[in-house]
Structure formats: structure tokens, C-alpha cells
Backbone as CSV, one residue per row, in Angstrom:
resi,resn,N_x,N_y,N_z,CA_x,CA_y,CA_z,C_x,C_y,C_z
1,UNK,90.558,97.931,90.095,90.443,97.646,91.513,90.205,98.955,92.259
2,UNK,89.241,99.303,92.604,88.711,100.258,93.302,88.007,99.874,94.804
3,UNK,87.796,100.766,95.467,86.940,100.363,97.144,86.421,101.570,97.491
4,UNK,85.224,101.536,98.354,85.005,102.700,98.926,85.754,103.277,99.783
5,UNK,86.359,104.495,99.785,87.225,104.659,101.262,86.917,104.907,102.500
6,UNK,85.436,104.400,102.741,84.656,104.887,104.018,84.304,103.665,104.546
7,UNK,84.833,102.391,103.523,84.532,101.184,104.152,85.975,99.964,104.375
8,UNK,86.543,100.257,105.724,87.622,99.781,106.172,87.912,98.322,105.456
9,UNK,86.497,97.586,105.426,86.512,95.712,105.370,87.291,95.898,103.992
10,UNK,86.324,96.554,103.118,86.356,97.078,101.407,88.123,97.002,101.256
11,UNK,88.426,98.310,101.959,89.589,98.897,101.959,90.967,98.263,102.357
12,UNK,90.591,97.310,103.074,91.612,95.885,103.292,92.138,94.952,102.779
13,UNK,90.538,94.388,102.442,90.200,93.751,100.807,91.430,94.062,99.557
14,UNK,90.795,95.517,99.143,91.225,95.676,97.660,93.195,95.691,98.407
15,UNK,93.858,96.274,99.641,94.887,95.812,99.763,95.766,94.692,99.724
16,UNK,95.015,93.702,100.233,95.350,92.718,99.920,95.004,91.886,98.662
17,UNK,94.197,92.066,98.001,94.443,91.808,96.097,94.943,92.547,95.942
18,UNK,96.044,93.448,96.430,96.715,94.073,95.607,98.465,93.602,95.379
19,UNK,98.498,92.831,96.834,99.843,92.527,97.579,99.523,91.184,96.644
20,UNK,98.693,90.591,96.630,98.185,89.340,95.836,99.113,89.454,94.736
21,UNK,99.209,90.628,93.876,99.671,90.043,92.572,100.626,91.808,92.065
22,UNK,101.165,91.767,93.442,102.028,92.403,93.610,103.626,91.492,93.668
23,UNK,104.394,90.995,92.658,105.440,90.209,92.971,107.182,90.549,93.881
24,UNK,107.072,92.190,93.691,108.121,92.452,93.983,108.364,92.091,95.690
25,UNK,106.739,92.635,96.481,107.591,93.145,98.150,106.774,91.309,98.660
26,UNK,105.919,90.215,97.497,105.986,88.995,98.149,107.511,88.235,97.815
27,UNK,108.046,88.467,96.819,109.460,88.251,97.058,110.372,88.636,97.887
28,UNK,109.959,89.574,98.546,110.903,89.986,99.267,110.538,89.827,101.119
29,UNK,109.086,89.091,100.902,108.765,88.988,102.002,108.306,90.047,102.932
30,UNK,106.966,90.779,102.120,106.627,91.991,103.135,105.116,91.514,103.250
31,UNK,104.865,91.790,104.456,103.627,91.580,104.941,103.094,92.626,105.766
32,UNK,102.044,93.066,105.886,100.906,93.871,106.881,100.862,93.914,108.009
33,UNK,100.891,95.039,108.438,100.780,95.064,109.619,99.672,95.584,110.106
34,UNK,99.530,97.083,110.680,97.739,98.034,110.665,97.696,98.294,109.671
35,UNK,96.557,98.461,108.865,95.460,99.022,107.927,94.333,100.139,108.216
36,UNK,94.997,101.256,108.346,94.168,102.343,108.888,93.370,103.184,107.688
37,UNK,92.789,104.095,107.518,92.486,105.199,106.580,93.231,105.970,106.600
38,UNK,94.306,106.246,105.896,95.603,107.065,105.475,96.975,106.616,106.757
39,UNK,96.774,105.178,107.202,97.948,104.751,107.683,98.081,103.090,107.567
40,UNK,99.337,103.101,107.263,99.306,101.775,106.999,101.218,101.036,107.275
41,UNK,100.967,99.864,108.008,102.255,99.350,108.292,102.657,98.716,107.378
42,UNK,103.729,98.388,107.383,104.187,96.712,106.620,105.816,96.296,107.419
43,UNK,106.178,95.247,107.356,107.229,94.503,107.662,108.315,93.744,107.244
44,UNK,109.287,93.625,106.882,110.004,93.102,105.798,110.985,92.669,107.016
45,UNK,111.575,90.851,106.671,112.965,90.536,107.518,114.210,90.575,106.934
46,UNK,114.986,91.923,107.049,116.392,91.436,106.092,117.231,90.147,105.918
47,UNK,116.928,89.786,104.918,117.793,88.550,104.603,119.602,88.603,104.128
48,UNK,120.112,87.735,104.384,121.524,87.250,104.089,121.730,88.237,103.010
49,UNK,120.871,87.530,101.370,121.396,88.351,100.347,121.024,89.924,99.919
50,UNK,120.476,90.751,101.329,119.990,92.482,100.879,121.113,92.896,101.724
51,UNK,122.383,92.126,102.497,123.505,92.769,102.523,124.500,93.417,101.642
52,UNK,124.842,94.431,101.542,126.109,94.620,100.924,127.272,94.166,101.261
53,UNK,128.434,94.414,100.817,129.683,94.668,101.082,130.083,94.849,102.670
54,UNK,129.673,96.119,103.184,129.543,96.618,104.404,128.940,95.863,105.503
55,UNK,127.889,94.557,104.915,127.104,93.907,105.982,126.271,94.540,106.429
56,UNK,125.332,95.636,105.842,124.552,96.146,105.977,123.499,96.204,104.985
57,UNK,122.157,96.353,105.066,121.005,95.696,104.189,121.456,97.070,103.241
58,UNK,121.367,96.905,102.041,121.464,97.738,100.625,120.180,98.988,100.869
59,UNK,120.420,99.974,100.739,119.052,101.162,100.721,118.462,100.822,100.149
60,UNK,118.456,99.805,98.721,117.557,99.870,97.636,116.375,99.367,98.465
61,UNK,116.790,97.849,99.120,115.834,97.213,99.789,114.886,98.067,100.720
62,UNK,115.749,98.958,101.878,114.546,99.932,102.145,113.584,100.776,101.749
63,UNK,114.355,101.311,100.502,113.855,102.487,99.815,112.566,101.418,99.208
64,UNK,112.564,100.054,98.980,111.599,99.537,98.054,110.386,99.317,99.312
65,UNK,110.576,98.806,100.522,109.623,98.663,101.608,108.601,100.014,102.129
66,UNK,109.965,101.180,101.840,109.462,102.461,101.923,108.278,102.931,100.968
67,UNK,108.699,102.165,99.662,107.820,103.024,98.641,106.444,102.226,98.745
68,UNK,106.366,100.795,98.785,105.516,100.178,98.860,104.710,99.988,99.624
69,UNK,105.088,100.572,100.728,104.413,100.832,101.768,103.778,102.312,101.729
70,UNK,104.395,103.057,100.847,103.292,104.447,100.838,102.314,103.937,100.201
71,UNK,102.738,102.910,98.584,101.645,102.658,97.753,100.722,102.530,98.317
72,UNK,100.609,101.683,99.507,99.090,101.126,100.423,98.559,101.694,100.957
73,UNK,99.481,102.660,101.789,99.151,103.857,102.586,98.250,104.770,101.624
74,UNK,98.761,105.342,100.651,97.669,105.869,99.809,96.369,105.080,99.312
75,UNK,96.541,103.436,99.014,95.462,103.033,98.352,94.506,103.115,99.296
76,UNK,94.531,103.093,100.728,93.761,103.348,101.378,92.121,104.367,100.876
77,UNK,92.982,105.261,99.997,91.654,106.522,99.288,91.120,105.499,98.902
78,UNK,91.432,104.187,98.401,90.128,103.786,97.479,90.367,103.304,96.461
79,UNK,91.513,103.568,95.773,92.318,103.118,94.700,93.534,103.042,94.217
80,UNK,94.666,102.498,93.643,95.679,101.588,93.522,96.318,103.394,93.204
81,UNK,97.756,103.301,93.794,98.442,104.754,92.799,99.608,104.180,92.198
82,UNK,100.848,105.036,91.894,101.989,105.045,91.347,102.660,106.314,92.125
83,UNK,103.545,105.577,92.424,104.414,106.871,93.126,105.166,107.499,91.681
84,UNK,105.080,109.223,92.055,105.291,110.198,91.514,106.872,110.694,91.732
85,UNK,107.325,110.830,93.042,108.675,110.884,93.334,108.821,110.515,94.638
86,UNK,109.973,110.596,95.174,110.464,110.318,96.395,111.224,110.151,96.850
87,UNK,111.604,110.263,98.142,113.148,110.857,98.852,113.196,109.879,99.724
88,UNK,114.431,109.698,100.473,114.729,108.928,101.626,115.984,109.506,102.017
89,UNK,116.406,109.803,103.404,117.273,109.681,104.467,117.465,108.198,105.237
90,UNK,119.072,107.620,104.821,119.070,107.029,106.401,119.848,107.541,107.357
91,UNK,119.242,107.075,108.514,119.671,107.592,109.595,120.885,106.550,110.702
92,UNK,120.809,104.996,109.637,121.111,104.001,110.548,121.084,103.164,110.314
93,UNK,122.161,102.133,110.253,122.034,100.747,109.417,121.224,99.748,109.758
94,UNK,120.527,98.772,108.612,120.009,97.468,109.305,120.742,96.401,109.019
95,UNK,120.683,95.487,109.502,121.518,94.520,109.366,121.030,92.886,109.257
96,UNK,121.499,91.934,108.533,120.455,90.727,108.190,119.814,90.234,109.342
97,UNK,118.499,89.701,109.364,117.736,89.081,110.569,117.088,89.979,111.450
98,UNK,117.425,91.328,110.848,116.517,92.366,111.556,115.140,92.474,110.788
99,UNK,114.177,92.371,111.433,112.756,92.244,111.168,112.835,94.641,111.200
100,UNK,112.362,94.858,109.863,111.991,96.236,109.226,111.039,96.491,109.209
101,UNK,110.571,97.625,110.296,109.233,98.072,110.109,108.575,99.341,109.391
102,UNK,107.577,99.697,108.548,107.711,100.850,107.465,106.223,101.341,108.228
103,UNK,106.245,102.688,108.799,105.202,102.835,109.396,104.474,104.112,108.161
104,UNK,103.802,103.956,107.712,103.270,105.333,106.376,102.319,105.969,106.874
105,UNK,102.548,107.165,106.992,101.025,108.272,107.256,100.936,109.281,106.473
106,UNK,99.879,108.848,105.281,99.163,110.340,104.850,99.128,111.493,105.386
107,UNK,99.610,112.474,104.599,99.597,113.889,105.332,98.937,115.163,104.405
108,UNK,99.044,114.674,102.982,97.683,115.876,102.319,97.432,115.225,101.015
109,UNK,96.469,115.414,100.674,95.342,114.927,99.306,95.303,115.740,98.821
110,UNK,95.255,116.112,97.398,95.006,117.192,96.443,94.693,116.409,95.158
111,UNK,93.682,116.752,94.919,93.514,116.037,93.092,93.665,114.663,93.244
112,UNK,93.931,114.329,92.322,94.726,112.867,92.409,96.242,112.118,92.769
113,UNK,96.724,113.438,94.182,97.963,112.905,94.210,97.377,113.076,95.962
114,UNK,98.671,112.506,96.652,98.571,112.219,97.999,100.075,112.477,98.771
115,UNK,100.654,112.812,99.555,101.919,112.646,99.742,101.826,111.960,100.910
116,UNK,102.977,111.284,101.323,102.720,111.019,102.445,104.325,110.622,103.066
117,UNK,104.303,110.359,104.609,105.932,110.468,105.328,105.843,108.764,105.824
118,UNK,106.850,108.239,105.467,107.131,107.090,105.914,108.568,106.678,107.061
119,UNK,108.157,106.519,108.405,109.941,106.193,108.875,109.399,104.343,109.102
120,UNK,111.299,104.260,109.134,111.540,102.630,109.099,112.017,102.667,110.159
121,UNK,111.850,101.387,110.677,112.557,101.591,112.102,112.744,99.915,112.597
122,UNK,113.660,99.680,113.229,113.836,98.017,113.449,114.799,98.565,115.226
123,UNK,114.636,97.527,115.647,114.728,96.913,116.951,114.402,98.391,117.651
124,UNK,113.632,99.255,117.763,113.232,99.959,118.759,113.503,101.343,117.598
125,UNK,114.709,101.630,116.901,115.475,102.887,116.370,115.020,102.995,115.226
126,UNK,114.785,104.422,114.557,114.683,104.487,113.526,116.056,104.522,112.475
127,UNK,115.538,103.907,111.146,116.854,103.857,110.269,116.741,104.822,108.942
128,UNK,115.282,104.972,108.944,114.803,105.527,107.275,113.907,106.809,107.676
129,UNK,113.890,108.124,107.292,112.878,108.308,106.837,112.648,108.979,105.208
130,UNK,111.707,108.525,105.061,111.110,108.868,103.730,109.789,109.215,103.097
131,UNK,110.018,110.654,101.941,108.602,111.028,101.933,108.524,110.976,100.343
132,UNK,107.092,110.443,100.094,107.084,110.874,98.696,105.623,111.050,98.337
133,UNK,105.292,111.295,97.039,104.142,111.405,96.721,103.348,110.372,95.708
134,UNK,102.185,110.226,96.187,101.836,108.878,95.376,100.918,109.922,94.179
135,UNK,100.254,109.324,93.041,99.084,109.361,92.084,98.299,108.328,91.738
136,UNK,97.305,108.550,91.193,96.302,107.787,91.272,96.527,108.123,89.476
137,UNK,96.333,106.950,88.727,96.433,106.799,87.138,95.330,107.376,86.630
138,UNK,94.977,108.076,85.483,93.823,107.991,85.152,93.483,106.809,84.897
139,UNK,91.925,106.442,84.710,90.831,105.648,84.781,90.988,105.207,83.404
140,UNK,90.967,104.297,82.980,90.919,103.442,81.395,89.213,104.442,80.943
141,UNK,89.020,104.635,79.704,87.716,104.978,79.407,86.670,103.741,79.673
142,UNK,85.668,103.948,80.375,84.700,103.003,80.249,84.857,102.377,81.462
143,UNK,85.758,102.607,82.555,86.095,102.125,84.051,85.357,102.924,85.037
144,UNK,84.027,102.154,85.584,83.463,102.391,86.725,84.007,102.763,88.103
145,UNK,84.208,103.633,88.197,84.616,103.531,89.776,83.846,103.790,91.016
């Protein structure tokens, strides 16, 4: 799954076959928001069971909206990556029925990696931020791109 990255329609496209048969963030209920060239939203509503103990949504759940939302943010270049590493701060709890917003912006390209800064933020405040770096896999032999 490849796209040109100079062609937005393309570049939307291959995002969404990607969320297609992506099972983790349609289980969890994440959907799109803008689709820019090195920016990209998504949305997730905390549910009942991503509470903990505390009554507060589990980091994992952010940290997973966070990452998946760079994934796109990077596929934007054109092609699908794998995040390489990545960090998160919170700054602030969410809590069930709060609609999570993951805003991702590319900030440098080198080779085949990309990094980029993601904050989360629900009812106006931010709760997350997080940066990591995506890669792009090598190419199977014999894969056109």
C-alpha cells in the first residue's frame, strides 16, 4: 500500500485502507478527523471499560490513540510505517464519555524515519503529550512503489 504524497485524494485513500484493516484503534473506536500532508487528527470516546481503578481512562488507551495517530500522520509520506520508539507525558486525566482528541504533526524526515509530536486533548485541555518516531519497513523484493 503505497500513494503519492503530492496527491491528497491518493493520500486519504491509502489512510483509510489502512484504518480498514487496522483492528486495534476500529475496536476501540477511533476515527478521522483532518488529513493534512504531515498532519493528521483522530478521535477516540473513552468508554466505561478504559477506566481504571482511579476512574480515569488507563494511559495505555492514550498512549495507543497517540501512537496510531502518528502512524497516519506519517503515512501521509506515502506509505504505511512502524513506530520505532516513543514517549508520552500526561498532563491530566480523562475520564469515561470524554470524546479524545490526538492532534499529530510531523516535524522532520530523514531516510526512512519521520518523527513527529502528538498532544491529546479533550474538553478544551490538554492531557497527553507525546513524541515518537515512526519508520517506513523495507520494501518486500519485487514491490513497486
Amino acid at each position: 500500500m503505497y500513494a503519492d504524497p503530492t496527491d491528497m485524494t491518493a493520500i486519504r485513500e491509502l489512510l483509510h485502507e489502512i484504518l480498514r484493516n487496522d483492528p486495534a484503534p476500529l475496536h476501540l473506536g477511533m476515527d478521522f478527523g483532518e488529513i493534512e500532508q504531515g498532519r493528521v487528527t483522530m478521535s477516540m470516546t473513552v468508554s466505561d471499560f478504559m477506566a481504571n481503578g482511579h476512574g480515569v481512562c488507563h494511559g495505555g488507551y492514550l498512549f495507543t490513540l497517540a501512537d496510531t495517530t502518528l502512524a497516519y500522520c506519517c503515512a501521509t509520506a506515502g506509505s504505511p510505517i512502524l513506530t520505532r520508539n516513543a514517549e508520552i507525558t500526561f498532563t491530566a486525566p480523562a475520564h469515561s464519555g470524554q470524546v479524545i482528541t490526538a492532534i499529530a504533526t510531523r516535524r522532520v524526515s530523514f531516510g526512512r524515519n519521520q518523527i513527529c509530536d502528538v498532544v491529546l486533548e479533550a474538553d478544551g485541555r490538554v492531557i497527553a503529550y507525546f513524541t515518537g518516531q515512526g519508520t517506513t519497513p523495507p520494501q518486500p523484493k519485487g514491490t513497486v512503489k
